[in-house]
C-alpha positions as CSV (number, residue, x, y, z in Angstrom):
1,X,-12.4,-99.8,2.5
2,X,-14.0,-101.2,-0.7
3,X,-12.9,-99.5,-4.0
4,X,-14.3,-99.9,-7.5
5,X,-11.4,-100.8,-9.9
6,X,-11.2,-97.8,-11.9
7,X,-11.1,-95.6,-8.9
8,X,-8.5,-98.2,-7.8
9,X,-6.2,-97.4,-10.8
10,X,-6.3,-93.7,-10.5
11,X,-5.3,-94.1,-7.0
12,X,-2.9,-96.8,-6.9
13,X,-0.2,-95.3,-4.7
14,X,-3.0,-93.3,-2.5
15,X,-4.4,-96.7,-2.2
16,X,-0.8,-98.6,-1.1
17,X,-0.1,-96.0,1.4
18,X,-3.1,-96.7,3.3
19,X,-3.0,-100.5,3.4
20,X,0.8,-99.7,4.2
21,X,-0.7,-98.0,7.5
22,X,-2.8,-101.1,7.9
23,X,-6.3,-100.3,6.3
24,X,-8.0,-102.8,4.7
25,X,-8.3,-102.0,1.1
26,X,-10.6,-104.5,-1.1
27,X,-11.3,-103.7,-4.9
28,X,-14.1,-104.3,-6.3
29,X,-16.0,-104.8,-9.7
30,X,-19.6,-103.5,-10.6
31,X,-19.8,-103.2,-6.3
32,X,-18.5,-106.6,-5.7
33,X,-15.7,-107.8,-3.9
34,X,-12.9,-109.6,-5.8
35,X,-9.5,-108.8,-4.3
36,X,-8.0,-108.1,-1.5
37,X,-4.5,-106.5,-0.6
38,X,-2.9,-108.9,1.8
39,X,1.0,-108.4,3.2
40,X,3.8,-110.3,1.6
41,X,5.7,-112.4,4.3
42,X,9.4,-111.4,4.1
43,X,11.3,-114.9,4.7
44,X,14.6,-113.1,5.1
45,X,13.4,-111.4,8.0
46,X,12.1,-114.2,9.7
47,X,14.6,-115.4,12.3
48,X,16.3,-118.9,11.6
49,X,18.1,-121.7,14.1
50,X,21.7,-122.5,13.6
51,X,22.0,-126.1,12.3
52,X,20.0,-128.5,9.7
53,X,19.3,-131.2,12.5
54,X,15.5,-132.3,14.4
55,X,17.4,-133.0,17.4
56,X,19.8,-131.9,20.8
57,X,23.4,-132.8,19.8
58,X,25.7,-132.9,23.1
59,X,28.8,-131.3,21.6
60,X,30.8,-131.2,25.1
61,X,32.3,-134.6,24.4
62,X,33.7,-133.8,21.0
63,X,37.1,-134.0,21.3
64,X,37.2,-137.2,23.3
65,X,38.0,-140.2,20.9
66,X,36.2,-142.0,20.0
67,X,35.8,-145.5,21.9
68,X,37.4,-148.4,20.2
69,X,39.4,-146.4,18.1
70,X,42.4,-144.9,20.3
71,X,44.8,-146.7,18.0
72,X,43.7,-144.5,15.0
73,X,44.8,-141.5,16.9
């Protein structure tokens, strides 16, 4: 749907409810295109990994010392 600016700020919330249902909603000026409403990506609901690291970490072994360093135990 392409919509002059005026008609655009008359309508505003008409106009958010429908791209809110997934219309495409362009506003133009003088009949041509110059905006478009596009989504906001919400980062919070994207879903994150535990842990900061680039790699596998074998945590099974732990609790076993450390080799070479019994003494420190």
């Amino acid at each position: 749907m392409i919509v002059n600016i005026h008609e655009a700020k008359t309508n505003l919330s008409k106009l958010i409810a429908r791209f809110e249902e997934g219309e495409e909603i362009i506003l133009a000026k003088n009949g041509k295109p110059v905006l478009k409403f596009a989504p906001i990506e919400d980062k919070h609901k994207q879903k994150r990994e535990l842990g900061f690291f680039n790699c596998k970490i074998d945590m099974s072994k732990f609790d076993e010392p450390i080799e070479g360093m019994e003494e420190y135990l």
